[in-house]
PAMINU-371483 format. One line per field, with one value per atom (N, C-alpha, C, O, CB): residue number from 1; residue in three letters; atom name; x, y, z. Coordinates in steps of 0.001 Angstrom, whole numbers, plus 500000, padded with zeros to 6 digits. Glycine has a CB too. Example, Ala and Ser with C-alpha at 12.3 -4.5 7.8 and 13.67 -1.06 7.14 Angstrom:
BEGIN
num = c(1/1/1/1/1/2/2/2/2/2)
residuo = c(ALA/ALA/ALA/ALA/ALA/SER/SER/SER/SER/SER)
atomo = c(N/CA/C/O/CB/N/CA/C/O/CB)
u = c(513190/512300/513200/514236/511308/512850/513670/512900/513409/514084)
v = c(494310/495500/496700/496681/495527/497750/498940/500030/501138/499402)
w = c(507800/507800/507800/508465/509046/507080/507140/507870/508039/505725)
This chain:
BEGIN
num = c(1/1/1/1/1/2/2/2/2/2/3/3/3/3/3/4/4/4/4/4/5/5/5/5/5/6/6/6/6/6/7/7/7/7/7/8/8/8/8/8/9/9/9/9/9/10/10/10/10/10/11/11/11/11/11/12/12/12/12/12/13/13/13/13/13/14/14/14/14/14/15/15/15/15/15/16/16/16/16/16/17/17/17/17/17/18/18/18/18/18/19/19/19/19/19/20/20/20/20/20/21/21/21/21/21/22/22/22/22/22/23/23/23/23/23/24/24/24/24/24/25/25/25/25/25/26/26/26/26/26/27/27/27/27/27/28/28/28/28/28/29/29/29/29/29/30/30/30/30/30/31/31/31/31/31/32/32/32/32/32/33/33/33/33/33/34/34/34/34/34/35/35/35/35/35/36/36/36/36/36/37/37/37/37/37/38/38/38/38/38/39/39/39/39/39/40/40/40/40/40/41/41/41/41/41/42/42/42/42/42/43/43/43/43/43/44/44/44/44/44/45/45/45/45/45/46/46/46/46/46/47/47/47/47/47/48/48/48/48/48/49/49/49/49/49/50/50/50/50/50/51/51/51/51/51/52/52/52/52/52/53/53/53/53/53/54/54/54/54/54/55/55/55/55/55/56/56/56/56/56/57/57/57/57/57/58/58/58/58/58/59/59/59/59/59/60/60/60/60/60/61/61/61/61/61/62/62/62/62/62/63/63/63/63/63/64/64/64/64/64/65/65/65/65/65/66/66/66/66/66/67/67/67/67/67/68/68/68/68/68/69/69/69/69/69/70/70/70/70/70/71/71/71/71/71/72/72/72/72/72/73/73/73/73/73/74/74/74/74/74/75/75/75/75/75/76/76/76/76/76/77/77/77/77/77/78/78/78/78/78/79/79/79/79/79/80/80/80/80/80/81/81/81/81/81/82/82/82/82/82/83/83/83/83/83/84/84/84/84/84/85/85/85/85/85/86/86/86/86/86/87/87/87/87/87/88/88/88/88/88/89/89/89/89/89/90/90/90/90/90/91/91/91/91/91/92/92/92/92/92/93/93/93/93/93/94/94/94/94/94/95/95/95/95/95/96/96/96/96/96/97/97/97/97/97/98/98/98/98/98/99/99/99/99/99/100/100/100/100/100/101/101/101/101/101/102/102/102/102/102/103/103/103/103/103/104/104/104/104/104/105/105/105/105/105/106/106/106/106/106/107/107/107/107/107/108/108/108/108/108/109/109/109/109/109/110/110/110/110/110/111/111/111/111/111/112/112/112/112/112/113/113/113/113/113/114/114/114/114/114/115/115/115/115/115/116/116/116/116/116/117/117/117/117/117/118/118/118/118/118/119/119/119/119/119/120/120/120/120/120/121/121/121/121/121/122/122/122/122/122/123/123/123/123/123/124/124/124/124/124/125/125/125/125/125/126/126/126/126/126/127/127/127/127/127/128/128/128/128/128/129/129/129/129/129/130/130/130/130/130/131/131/131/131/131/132/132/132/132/132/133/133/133/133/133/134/134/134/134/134/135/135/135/135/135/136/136/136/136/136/137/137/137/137/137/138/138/138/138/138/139/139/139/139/139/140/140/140/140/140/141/141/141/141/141/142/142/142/142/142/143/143/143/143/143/144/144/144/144/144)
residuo = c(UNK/UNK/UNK/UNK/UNK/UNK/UNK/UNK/UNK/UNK/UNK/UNK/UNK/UNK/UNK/UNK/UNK/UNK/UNK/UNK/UNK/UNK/UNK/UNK/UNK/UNK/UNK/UNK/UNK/UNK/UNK/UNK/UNK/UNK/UNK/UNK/UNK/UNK/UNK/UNK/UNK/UNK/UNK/UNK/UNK/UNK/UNK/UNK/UNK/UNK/UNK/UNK/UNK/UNK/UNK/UNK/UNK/UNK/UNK/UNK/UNK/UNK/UNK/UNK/UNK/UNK/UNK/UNK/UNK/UNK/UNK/UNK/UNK/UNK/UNK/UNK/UNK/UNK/UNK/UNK/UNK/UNK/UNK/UNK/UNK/UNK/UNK/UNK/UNK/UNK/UNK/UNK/UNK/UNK/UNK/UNK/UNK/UNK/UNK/UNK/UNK/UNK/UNK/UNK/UNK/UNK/UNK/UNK/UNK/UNK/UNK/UNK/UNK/UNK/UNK/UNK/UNK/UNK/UNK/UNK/UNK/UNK/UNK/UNK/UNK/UNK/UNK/UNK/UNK/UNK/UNK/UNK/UNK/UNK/UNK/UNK/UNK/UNK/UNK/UNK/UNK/UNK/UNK/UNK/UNK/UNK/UNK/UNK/UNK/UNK/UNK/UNK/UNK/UNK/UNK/UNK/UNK/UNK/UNK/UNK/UNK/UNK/UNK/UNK/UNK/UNK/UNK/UNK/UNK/UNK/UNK/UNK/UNK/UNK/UNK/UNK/UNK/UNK/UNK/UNK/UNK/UNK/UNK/UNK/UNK/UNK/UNK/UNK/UNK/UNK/UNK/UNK/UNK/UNK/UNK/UNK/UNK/UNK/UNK/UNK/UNK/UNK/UNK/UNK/UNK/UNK/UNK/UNK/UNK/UNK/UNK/UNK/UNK/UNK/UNK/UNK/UNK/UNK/UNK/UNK/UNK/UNK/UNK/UNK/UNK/UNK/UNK/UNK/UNK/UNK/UNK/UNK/UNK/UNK/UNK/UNK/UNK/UNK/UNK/UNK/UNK/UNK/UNK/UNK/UNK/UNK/UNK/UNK/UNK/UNK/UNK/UNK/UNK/UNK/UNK/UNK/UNK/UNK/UNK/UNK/UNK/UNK/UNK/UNK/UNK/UNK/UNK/UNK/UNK/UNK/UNK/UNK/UNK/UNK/UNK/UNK/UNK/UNK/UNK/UNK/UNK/UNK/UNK/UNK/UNK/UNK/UNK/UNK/UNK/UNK/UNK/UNK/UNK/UNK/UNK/UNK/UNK/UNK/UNK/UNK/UNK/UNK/UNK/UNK/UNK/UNK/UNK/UNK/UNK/UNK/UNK/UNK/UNK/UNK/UNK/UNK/UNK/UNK/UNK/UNK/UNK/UNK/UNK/UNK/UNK/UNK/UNK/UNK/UNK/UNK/UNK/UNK/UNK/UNK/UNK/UNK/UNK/UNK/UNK/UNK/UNK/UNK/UNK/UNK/UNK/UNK/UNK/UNK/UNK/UNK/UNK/UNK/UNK/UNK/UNK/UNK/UNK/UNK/UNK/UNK/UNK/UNK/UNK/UNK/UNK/UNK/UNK/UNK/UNK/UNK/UNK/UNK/UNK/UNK/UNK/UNK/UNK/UNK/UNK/UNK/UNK/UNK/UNK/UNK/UNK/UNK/UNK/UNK/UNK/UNK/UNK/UNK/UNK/UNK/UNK/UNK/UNK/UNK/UNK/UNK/UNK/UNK/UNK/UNK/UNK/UNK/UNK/UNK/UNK/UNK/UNK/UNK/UNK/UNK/UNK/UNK/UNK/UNK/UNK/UNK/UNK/UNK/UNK/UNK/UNK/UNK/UNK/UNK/UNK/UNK/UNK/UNK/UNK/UNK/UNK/UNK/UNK/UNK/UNK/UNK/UNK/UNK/UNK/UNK/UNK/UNK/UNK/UNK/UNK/UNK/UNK/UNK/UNK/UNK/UNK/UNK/UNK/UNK/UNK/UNK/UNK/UNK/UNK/UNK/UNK/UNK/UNK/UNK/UNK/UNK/UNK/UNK/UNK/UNK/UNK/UNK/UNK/UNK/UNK/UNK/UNK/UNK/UNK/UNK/UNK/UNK/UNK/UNK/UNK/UNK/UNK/UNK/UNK/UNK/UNK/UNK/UNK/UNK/UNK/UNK/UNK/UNK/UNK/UNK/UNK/UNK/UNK/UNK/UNK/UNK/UNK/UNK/UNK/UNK/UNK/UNK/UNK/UNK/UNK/UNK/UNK/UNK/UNK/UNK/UNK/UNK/UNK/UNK/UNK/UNK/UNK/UNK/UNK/UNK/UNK/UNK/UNK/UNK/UNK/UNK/UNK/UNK/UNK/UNK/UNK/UNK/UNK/UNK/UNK/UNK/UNK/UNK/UNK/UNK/UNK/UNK/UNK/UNK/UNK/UNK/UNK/UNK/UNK/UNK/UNK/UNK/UNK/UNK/UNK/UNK/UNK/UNK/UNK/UNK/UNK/UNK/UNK/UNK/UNK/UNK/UNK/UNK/UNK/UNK/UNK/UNK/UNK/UNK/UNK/UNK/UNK/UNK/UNK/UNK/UNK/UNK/UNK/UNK/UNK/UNK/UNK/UNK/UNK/UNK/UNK/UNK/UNK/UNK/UNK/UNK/UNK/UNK/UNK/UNK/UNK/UNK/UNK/UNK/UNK/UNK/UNK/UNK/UNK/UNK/UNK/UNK/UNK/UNK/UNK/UNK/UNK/UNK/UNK/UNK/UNK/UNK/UNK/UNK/UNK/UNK/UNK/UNK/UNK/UNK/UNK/UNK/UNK/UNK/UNK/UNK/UNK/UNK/UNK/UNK/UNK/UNK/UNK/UNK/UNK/UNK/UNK/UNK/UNK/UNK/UNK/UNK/UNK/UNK/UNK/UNK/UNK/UNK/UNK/UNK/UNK/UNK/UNK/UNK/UNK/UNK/UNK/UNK/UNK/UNK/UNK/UNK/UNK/UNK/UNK/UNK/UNK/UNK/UNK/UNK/UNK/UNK/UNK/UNK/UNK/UNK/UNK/UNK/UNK/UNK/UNK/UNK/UNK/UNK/UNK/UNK/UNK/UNK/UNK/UNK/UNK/UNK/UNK/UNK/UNK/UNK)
atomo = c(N/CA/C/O/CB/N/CA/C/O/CB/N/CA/C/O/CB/N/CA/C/O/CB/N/CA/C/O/CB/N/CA/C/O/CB/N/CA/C/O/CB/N/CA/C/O/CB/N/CA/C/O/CB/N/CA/C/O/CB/N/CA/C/O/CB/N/CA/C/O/CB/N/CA/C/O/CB/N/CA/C/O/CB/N/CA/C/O/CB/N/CA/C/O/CB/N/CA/C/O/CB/N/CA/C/O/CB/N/CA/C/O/CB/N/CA/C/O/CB/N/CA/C/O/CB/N/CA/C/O/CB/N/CA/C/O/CB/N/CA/C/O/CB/N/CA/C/O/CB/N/CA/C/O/CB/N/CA/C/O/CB/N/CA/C/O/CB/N/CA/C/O/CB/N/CA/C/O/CB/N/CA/C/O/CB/N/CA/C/O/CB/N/CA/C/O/CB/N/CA/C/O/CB/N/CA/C/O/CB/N/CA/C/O/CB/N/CA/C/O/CB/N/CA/C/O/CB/N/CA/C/O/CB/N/CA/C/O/CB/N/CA/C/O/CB/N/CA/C/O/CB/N/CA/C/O/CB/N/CA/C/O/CB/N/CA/C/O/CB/N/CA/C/O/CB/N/CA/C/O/CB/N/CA/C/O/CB/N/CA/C/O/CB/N/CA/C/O/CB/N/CA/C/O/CB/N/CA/C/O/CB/N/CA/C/O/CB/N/CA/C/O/CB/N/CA/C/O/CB/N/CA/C/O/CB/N/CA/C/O/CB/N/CA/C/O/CB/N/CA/C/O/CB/N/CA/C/O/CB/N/CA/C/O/CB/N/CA/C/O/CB/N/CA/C/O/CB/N/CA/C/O/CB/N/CA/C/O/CB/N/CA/C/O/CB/N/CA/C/O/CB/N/CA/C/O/CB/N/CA/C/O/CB/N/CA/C/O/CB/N/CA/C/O/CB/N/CA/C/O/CB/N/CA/C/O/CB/N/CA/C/O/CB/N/CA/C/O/CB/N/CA/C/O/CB/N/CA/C/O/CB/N/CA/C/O/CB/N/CA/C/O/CB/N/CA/C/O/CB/N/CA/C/O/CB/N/CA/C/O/CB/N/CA/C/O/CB/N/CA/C/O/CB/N/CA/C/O/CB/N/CA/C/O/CB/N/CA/C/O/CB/N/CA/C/O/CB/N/CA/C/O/CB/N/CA/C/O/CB/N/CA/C/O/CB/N/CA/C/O/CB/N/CA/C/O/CB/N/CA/C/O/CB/N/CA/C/O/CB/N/CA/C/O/CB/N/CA/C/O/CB/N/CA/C/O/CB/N/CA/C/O/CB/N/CA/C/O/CB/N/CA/C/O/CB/N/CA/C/O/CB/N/CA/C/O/CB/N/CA/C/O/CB/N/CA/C/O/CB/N/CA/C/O/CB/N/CA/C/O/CB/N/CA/C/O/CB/N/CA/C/O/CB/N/CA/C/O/CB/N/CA/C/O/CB/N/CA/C/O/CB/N/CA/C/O/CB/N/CA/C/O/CB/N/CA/C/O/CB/N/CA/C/O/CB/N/CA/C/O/CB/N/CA/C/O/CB/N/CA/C/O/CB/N/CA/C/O/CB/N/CA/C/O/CB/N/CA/C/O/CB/N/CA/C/O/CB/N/CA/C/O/CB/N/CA/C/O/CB/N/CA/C/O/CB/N/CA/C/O/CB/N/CA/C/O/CB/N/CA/C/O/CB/N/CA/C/O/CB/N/CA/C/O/CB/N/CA/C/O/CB/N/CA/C/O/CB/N/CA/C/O/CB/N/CA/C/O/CB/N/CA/C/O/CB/N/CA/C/O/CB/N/CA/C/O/CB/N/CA/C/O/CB/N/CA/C/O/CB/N/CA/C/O/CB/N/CA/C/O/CB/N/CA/C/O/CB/N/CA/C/O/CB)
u = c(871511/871262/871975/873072/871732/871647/871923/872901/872718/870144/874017/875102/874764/873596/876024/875422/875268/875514/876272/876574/874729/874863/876048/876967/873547/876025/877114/878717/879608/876793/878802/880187/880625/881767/880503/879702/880299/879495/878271/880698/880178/879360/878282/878149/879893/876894/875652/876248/877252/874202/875515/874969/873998/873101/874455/874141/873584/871809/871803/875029/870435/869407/868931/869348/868466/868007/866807/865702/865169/866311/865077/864268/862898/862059/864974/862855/861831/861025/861516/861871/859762/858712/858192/858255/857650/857729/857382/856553/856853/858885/854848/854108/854231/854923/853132/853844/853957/852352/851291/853997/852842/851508/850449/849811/851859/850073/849700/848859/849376/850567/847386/847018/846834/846591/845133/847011/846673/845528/844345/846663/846232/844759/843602/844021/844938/842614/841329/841776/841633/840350/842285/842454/843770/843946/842609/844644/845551/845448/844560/846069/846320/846162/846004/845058/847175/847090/846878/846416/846597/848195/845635/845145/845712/845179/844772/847566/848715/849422/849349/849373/850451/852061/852536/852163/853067/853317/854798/856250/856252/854646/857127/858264/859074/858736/858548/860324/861459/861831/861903/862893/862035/862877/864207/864968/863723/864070/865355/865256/865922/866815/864113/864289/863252/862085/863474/863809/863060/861806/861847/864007/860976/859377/859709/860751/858330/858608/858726/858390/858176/858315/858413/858423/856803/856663/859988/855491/854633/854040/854653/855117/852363/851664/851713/851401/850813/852254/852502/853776/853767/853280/854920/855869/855073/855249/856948/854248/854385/853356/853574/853802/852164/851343/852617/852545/850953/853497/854192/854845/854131/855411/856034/856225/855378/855753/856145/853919/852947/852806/852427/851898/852881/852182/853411/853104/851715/854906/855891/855875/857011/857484/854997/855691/854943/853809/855415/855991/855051/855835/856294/852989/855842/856397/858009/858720/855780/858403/859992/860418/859617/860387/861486/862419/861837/861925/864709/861013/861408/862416/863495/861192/862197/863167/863665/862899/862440/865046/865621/864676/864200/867087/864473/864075/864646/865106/863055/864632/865331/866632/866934/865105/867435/868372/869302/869122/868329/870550/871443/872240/872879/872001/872462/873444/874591/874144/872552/876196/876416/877340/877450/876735/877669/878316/879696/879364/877177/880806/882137/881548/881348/881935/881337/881346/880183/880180/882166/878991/877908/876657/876742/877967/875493/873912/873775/873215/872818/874041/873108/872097/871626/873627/871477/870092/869255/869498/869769/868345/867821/866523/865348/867594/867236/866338/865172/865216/866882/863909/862703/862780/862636/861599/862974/863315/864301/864408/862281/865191/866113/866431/866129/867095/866915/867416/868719/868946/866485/869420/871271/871581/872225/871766/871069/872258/871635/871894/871918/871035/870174/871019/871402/868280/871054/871416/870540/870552/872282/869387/867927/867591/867897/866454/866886/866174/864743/864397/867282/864116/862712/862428/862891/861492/861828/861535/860132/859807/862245/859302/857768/857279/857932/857492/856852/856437/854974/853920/856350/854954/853765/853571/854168/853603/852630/851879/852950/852784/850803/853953/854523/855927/856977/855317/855476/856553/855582/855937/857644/854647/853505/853967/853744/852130/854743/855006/855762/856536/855121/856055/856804/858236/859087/856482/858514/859891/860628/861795/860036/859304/859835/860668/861576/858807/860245/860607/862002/862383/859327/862959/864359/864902/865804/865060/864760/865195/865335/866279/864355/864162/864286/864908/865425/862126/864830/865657/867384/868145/865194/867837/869365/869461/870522/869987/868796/868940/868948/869559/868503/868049/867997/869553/870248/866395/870028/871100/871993/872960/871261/872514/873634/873641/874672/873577/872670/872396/872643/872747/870722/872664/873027/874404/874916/872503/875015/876558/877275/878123/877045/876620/877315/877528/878443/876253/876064/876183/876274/876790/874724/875633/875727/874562/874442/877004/873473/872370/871609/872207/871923/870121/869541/868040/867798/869506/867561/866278/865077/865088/866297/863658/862491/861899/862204/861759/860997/860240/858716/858570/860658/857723/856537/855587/855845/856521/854494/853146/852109/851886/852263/851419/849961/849394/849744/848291/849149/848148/848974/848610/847642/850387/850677/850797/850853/851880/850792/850673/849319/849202/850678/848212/847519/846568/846176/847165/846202/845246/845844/845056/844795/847368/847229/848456/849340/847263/848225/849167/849379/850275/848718/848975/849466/850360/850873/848403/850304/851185/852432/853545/850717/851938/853647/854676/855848/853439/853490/854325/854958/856174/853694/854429/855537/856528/857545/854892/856316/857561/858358/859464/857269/858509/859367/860169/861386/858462/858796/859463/860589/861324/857937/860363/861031/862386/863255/859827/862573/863489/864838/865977/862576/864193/864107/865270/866375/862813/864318/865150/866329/867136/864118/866241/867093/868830/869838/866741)
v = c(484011/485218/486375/486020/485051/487846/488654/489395/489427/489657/489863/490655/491476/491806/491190/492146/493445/494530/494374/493527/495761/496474/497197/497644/497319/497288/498210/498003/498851/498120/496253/495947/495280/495417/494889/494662/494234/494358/494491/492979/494313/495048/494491/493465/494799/495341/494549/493873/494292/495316/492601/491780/492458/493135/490696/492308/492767/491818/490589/491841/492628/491767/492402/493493/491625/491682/491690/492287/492003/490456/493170/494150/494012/494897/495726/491990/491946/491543/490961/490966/492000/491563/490429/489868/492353/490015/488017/488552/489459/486668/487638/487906/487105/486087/487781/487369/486802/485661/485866/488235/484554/483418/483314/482264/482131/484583/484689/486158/487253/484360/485834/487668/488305/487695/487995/489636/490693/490782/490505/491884/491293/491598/492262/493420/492261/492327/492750/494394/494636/492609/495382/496868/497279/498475/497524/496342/496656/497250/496818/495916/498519/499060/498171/498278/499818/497016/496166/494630/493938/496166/494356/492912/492100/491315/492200/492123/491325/492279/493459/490365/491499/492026/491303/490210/491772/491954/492013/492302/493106/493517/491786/492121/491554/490583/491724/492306/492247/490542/490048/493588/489843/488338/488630/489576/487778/487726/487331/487822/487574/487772/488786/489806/488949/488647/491801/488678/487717/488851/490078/487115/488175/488448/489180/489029/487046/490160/490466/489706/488513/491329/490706/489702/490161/489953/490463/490736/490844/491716/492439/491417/491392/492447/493946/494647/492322/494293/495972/496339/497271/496269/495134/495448/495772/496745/494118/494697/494660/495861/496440/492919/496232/497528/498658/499360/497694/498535/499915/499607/500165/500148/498859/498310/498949/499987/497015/498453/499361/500130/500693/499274/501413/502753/503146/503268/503730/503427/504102/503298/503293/504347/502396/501798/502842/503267/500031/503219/503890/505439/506195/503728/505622/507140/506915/507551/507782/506231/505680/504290/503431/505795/504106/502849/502071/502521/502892/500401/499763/499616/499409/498843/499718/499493/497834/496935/499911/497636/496688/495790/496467/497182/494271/493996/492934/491910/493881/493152/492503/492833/492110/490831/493534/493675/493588/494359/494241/492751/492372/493250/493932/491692/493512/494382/493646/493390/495797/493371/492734/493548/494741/492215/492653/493123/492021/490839/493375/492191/490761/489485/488307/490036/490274/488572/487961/486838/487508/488480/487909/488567/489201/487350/488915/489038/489918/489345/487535/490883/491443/492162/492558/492075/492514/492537/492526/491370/493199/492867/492320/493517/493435/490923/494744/495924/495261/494118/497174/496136/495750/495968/494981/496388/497036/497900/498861/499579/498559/498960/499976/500486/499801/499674/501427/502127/502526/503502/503355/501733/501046/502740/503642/498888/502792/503795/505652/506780/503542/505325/506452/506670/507677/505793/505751/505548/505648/506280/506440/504903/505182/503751/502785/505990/503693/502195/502655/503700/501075/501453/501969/500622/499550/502187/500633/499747/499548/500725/499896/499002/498663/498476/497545/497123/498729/498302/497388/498023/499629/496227/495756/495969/496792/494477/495120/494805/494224/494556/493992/493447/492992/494314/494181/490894/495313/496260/497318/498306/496714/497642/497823/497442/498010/496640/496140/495927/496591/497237/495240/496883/497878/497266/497929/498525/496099/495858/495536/495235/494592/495755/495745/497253/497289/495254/498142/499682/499939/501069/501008/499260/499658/498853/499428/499648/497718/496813/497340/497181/495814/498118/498292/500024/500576/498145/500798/501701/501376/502239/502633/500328/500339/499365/499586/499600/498564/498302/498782/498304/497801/500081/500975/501854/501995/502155/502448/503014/502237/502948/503641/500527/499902/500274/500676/498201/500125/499707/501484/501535/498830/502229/503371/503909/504698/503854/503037/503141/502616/503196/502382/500877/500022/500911/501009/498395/501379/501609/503037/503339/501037/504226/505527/505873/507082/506021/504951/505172/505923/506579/504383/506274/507857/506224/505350/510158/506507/505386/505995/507092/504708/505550/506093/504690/503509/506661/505287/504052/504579/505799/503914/503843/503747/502415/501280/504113/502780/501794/501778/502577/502352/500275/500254/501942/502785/498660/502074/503710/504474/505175/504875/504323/505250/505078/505822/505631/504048/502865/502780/502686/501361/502877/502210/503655/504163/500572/504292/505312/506573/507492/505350/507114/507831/507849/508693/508137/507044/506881/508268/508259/505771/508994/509813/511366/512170/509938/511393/511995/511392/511911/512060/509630/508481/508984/509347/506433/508836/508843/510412/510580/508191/511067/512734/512842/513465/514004/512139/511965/511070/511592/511327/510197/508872/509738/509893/507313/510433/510761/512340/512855/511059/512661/514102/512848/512749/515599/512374/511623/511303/511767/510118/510423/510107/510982/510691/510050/512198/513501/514240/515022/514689/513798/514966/514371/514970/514857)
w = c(524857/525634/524961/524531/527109/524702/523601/525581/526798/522246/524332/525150/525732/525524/524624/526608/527746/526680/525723/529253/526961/525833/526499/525814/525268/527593/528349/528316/528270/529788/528366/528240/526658/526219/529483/526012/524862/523695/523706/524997/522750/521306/521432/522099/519692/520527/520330/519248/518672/520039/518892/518004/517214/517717/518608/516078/514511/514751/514688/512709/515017/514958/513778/513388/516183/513172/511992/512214/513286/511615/511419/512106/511266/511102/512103/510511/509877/511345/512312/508503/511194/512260/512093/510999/512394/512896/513441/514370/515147/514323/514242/514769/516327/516349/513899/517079/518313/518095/517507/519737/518835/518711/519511/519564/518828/520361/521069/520798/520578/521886/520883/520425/521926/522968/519293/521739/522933/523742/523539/522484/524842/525710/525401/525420/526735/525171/525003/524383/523184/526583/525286/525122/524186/523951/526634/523681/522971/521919/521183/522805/521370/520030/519007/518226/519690/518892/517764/518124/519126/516966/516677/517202/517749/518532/516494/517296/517750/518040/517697/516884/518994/518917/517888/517460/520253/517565/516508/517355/518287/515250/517064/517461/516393/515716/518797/516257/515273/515636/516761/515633/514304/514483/515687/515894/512623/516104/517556/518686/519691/517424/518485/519830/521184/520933/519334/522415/523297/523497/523413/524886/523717/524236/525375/526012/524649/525689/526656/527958/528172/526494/528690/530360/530764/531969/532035/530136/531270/530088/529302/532951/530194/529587/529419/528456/529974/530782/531150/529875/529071/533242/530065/529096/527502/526769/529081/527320/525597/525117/524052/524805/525991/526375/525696/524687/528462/526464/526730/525208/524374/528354/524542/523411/522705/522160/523350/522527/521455/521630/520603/521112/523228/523085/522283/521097/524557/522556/521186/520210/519737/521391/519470/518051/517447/517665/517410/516493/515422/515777/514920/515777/516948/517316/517328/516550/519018/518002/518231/517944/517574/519667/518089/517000/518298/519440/516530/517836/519150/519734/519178/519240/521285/522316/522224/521876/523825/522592/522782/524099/525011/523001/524091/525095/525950/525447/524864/527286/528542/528117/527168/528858/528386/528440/529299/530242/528131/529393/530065/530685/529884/529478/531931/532290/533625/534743/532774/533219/533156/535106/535391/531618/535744/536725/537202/537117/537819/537562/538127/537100/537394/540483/535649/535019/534980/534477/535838/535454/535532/535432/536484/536462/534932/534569/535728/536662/534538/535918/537158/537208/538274/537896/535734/535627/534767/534419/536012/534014/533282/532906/533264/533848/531983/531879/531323/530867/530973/531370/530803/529451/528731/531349/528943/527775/527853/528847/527376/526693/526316/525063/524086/526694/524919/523771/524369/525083/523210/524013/523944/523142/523677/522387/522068/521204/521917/521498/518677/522741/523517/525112/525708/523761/525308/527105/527792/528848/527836/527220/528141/528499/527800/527200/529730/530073/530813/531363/531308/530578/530910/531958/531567/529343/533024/533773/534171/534333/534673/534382/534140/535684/536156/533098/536141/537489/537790/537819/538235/537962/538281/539626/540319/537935/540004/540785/541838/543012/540208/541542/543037/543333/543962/542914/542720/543065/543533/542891/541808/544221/545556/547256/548325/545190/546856/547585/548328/547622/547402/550187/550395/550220/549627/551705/550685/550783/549212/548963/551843/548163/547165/546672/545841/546394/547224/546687/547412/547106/547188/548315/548300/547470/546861/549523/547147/545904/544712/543939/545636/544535/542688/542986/542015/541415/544310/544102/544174/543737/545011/544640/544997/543590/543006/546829/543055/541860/540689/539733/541772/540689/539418/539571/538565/539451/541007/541043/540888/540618/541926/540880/540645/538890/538352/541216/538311/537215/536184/534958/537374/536759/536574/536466/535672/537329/537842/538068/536948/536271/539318/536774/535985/534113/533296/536082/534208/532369/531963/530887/531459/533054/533032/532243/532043/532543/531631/531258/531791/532643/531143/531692/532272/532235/531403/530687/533312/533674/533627/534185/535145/532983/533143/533957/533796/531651/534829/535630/535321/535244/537581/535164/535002/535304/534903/533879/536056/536366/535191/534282/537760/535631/534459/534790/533965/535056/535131/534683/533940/532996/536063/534455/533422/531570/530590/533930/531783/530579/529536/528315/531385/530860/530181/530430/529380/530613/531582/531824/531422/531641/533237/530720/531058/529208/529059/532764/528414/527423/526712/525868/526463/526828/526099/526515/525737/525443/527977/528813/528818/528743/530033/528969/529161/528148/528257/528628/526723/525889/525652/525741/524783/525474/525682/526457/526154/526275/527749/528679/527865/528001/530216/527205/526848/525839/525740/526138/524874/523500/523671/522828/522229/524813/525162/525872/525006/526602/526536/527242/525935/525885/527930/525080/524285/523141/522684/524282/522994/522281/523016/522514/522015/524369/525175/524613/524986/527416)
């Protein structure tokens, strides 16, 4: 499991690309994903979508990232850029849910407290219907 970027040094990864064994959904920019050797897969199509709309514009984002709370995992960003102070969180389908939306708000604010990072949240449309607004928001975020 790769360290908390918040409490202890990163670990040195390899930034040769390794194809993933698995090809993309039908609408993806590229025939495959790629991701840098060591780096875990993402967690969900919406994630690796979003992964390809900045490759090419920005450094890939770090993925699942550990954020660590009393000694222990307390969460598990979707994507980040560690040397940025940015995290990006993906919203599917079971975060619609209503009793899902005080969860991921008192969770995005622990997770704020813990690292002092600055959070972008985004849905499939914004992902997928609307990529090129997402991405100006990410890449301005990004620069600030």
């Amino acid at each position: 499991m790769p360290k908390p970027m918040s409490t202890v040094a990163r670990t040195a990864r390899t930034t040769a690309p390794v194809v993933i064994s698995r090809p993309c959904a039908a609408n993806c920019n590229e025939g495959e994903a790629v991701r840098p050797a060591g780096a875990p897969p993402t967690g969900s199509e919406l994630e690796t979508r979003f992964v390809q709309l900045v490759r090419g514009t920005l450094p890939d984002p770090e993925r699942q990232v550990p954020v660590m709370k009393d000694g222990r995992v307390f969460a598990l960003l979707d994507l980040a850029w560690p040397s940025r102070r940015l995290f990006v969180e993906l919203d599917g389908k079971w975060h619609d849910d209503p009793e899902a939306r005080p969860y991921d708000r008192d969770r995005q604010n622990e997770v704020v407290t813990l690292t002092g990072w600055r959070p972008l949240r985004y849905e499939w449309a914004d992902v997928v219907h609307r990529p090129r607004t997402t991405l100006r928001k990410i890449e301005a975020a990004y620069l600030a």
